[in-house]
C-alpha positions as CSV (number, residue, x, y, z in Angstrom):
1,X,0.0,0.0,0.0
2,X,1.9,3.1,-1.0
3,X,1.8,6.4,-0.2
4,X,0.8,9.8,-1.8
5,X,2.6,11.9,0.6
6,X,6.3,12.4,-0.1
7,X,9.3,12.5,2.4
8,X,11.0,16.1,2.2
9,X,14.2,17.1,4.6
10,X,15.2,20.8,5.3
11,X,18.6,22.1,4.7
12,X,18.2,22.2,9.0
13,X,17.6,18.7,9.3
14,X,13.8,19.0,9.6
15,X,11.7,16.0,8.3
16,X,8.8,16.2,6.8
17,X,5.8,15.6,4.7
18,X,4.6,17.1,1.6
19,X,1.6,16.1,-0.4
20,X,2.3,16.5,-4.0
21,X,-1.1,16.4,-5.7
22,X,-1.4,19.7,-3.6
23,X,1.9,21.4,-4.2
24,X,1.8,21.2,-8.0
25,X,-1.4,23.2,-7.9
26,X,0.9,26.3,-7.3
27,X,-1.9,27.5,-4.8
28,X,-0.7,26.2,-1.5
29,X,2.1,24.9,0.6
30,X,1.7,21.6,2.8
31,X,3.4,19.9,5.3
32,X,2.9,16.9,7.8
33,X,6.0,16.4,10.2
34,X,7.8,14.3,11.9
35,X,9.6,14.2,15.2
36,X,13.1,14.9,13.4
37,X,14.8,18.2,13.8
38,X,13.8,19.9,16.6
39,X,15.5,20.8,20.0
40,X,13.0,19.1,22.3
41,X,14.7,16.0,24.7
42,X,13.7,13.1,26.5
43,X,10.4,12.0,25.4
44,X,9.7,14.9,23.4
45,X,12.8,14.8,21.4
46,X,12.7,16.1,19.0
47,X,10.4,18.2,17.0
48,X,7.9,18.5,19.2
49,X,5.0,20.9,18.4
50,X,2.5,20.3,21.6
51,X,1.9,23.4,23.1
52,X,0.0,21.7,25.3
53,X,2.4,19.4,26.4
54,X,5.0,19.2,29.1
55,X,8.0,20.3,27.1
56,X,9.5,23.5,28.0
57,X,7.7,26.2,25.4
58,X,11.0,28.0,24.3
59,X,11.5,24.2,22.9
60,X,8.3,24.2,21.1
61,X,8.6,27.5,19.5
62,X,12.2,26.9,18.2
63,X,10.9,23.6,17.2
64,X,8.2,25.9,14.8
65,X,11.0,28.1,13.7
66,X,12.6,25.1,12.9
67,X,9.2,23.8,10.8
68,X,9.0,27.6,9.2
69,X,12.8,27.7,8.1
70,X,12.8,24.5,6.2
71,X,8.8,25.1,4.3
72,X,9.7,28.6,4.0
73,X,6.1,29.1,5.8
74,X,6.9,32.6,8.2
75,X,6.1,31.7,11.7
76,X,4.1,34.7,11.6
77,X,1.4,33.2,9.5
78,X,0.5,30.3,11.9
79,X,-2.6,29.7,13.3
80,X,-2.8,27.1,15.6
81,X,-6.2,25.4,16.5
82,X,-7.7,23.9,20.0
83,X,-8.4,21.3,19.6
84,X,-11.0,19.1,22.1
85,X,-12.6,16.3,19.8
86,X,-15.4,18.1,18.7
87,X,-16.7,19.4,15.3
88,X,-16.4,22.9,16.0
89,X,-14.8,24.8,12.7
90,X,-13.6,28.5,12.5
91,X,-13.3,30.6,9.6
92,X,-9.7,32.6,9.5
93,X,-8.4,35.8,8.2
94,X,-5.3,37.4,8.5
95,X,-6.1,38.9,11.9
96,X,-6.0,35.5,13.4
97,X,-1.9,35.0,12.3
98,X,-0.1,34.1,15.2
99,X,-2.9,32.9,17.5
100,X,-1.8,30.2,19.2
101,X,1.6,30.2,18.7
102,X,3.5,34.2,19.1
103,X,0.4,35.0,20.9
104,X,-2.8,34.5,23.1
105,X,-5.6,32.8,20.9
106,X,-9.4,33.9,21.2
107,X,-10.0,30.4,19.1
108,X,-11.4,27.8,22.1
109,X,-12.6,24.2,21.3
110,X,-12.2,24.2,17.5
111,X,-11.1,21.2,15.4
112,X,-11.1,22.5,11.9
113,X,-10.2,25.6,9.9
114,X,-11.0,27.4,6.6
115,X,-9.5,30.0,5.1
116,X,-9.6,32.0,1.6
117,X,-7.2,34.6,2.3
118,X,-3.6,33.9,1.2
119,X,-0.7,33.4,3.7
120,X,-2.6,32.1,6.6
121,X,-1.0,29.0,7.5
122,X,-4.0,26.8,9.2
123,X,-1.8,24.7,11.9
124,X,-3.9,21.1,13.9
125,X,-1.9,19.1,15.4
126,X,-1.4,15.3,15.6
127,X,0.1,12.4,18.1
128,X,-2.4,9.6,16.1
129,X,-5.6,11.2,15.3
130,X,-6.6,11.4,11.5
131,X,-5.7,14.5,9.5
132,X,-7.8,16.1,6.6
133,X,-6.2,18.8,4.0
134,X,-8.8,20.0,1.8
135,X,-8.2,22.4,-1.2
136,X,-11.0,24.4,-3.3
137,X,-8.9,24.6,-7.0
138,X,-11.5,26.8,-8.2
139,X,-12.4,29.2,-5.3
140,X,-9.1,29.0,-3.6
141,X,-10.4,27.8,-0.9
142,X,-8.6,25.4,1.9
143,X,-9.2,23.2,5.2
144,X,-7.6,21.4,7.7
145,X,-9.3,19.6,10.4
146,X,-8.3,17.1,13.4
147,X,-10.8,13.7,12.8
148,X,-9.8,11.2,15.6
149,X,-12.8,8.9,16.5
150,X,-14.9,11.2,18.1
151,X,-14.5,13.8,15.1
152,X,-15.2,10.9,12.9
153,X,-18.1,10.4,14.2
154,X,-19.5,13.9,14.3
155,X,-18.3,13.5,10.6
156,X,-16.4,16.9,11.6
157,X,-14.7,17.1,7.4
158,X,-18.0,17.0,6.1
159,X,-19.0,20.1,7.9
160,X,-15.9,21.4,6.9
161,X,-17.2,21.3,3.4
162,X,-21.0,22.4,3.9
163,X,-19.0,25.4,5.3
164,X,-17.0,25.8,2.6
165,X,-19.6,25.6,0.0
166,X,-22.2,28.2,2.1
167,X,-19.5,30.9,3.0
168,X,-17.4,30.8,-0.3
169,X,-19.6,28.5,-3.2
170,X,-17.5,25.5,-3.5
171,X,-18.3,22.7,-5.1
172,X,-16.8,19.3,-3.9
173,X,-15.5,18.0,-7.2
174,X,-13.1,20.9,-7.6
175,X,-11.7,19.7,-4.5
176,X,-8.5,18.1,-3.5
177,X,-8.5,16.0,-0.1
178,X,-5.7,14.4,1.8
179,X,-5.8,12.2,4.9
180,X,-2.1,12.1,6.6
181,X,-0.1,9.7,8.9
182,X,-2.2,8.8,12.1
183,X,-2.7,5.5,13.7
184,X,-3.6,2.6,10.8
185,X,-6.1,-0.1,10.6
186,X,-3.2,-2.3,11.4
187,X,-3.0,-0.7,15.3
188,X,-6.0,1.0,16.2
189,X,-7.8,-1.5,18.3
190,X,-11.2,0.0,20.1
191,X,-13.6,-1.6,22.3
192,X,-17.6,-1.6,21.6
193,X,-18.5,1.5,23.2
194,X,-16.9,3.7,20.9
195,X,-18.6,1.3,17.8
196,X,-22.0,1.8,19.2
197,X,-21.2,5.2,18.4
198,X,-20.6,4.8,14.7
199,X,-23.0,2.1,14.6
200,X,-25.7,5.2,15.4
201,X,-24.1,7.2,12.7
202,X,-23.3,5.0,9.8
203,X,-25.9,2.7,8.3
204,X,-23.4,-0.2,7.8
205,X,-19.6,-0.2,10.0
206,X,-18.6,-3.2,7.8
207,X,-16.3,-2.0,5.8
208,X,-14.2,0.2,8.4
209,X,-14.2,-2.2,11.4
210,X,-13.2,-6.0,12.1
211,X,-14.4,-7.6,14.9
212,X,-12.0,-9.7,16.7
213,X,-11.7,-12.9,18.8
214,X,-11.9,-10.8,22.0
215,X,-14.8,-8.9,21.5
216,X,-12.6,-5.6,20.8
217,X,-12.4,-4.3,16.9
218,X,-10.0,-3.1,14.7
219,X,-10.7,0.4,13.5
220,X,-10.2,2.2,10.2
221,X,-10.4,5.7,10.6
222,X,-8.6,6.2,7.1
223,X,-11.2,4.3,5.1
224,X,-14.2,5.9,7.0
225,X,-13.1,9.5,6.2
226,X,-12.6,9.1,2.7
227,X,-16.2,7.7,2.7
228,X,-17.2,10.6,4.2
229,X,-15.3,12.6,1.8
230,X,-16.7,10.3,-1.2
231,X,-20.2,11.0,0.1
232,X,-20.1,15.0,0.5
233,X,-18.8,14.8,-4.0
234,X,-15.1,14.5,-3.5
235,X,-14.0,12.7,-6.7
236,X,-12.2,9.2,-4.9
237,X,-9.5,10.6,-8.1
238,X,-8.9,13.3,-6.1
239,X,-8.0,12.0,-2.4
240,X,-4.5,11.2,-1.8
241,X,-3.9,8.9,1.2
242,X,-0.6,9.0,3.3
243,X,-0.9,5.4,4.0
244,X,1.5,5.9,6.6
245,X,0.4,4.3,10.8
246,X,1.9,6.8,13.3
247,X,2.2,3.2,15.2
248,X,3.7,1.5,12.9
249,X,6.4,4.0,12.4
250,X,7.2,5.4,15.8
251,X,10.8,5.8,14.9
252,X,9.7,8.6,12.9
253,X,6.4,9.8,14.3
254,X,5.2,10.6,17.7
255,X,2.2,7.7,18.5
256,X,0.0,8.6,21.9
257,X,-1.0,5.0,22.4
258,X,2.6,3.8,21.3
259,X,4.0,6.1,24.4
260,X,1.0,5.6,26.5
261,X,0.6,9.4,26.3
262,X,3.6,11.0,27.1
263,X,4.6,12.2,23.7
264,X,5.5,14.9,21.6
265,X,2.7,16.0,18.6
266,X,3.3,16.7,14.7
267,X,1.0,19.1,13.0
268,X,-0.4,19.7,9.5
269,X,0.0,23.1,7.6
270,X,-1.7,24.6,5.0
271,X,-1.3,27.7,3.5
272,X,-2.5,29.8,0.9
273,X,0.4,30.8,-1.6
């Protein structure tokens, strides 16, 4: 099973993860990282981005300088969302830059942004849960939002687009989607009280769960989301798919369940060109 996102490194040593199919647009810049290249120690080490977290912040914010430097994305652009598993989704303009990151942030209890205003730098970040790029071709339009189970659920990238077609007119199949590195159908194990919760939202959980010996079920959050994406007109030609378990590759990517918490976080960018 390959992957649509490609590996990039920064003349500073930062890893990280573009997604092509965006990139050759000439509209946006995108990037998924890793935890290589930061200054961050112990179990944060070492491009820890978890403001939220128990790293020391000075760490943190030279780890987003770090991030900035090698994408060429100013730290000054960056908003960076708050996110508490929920389907809440802001709208952004260029007074927002630097919530969140240089400075206090208004934006409470909101998983997914939009934005049509160029170089504001949408920022979610990640230790397992599913991420969602979304780019409007035609209206120049872009989204990034945080979908672990609960957001799944709440089918939080499907509001995402009902937002973006009321506020700015977009139509789905001039869309481009992108679900990044999180934890893979191969690791994500669950127990039957978070499937009772999709069972009451999805008409048939077949195709995105496997029930196992012990009563417990394997979990696709990547195959559930581009469903959702499928359903709300994305063209399935137009979703690329990282492909990648945070898990799986825990040499390279923080995993919350893999450290049993304590752990740094990636995050996902997006920006407007």
């Amino acid at each position: 099973m390959g992957s649509s996102f490609k590996i990039q490194k920064g003349e500073n040593g930062v890893v990280y993860y573009s997604i092509p199919t965006f990139d050759k647009t000439n509209l946006v810049k995108t990037c998924f990282t890793t935890k290589i290249g930061g200054v961050s120690k112990g179990n944060y080490s070492s491009l820890n981005l978890g403001i939220k977290t128990d790293d020391k912040k000075e760490n943190i914010i030279d780890n987003f300088k770090n991030v900035c430097e090698a994408t060429n994305i100013s730290i000054q652009n960056l908003v960076l969302s708050d996110q508490v598993h929920k389907d809440n989704i802001r709208i952004l303009t260029k007074e927002d830059r630097g919530k969140g990151v240089l400075y206090d942030s208004d934006i409470l209890e909101v998983d997914g942004f939009i934005t049509n205003e160029k170089n504001v730098a949408l920022v979610n970040v990640y230790a397992d849960c599913v991420s969602i790029f979304l780019l409007d071709r035609k209206q120049k339009v872009i989204s990034l939002v945080h979908s672990g189970w609960k957001g799944t659920v709440k089918k939080i990238v499907s509001k995402a687009l009902v937002m973006m077609k009321e506020h700015f007119g977009t139509n789905p199949k001039d869309c481009l989607a992108a679900i990044g590195p999180s934890i893979g159908p191969c690791c994500y194990e669950v127990d039957g009280k978070v499937i009772d919760q999709f069972k009451e939202t999805f008409e048939d959980i077949s195709d995105f769960t496997l029930l196992k010996d012990d009563g417990k079920y394997m979990l696709d959050l990547w195959k559930v989301n581009k469903m959702i994406l499928v359903e709300n007109g994305i063209l399935e030609s137009n979703i690329s798919m990282s492909n990648i378990c945070t898990m799986c590759n825990s040499e390279k990517l923080f995993s919350y369940r893999k450290d049993k918490g304590t752990t740094g976080r990636m995050v996902g960018i997006i920006q407007l060109l």
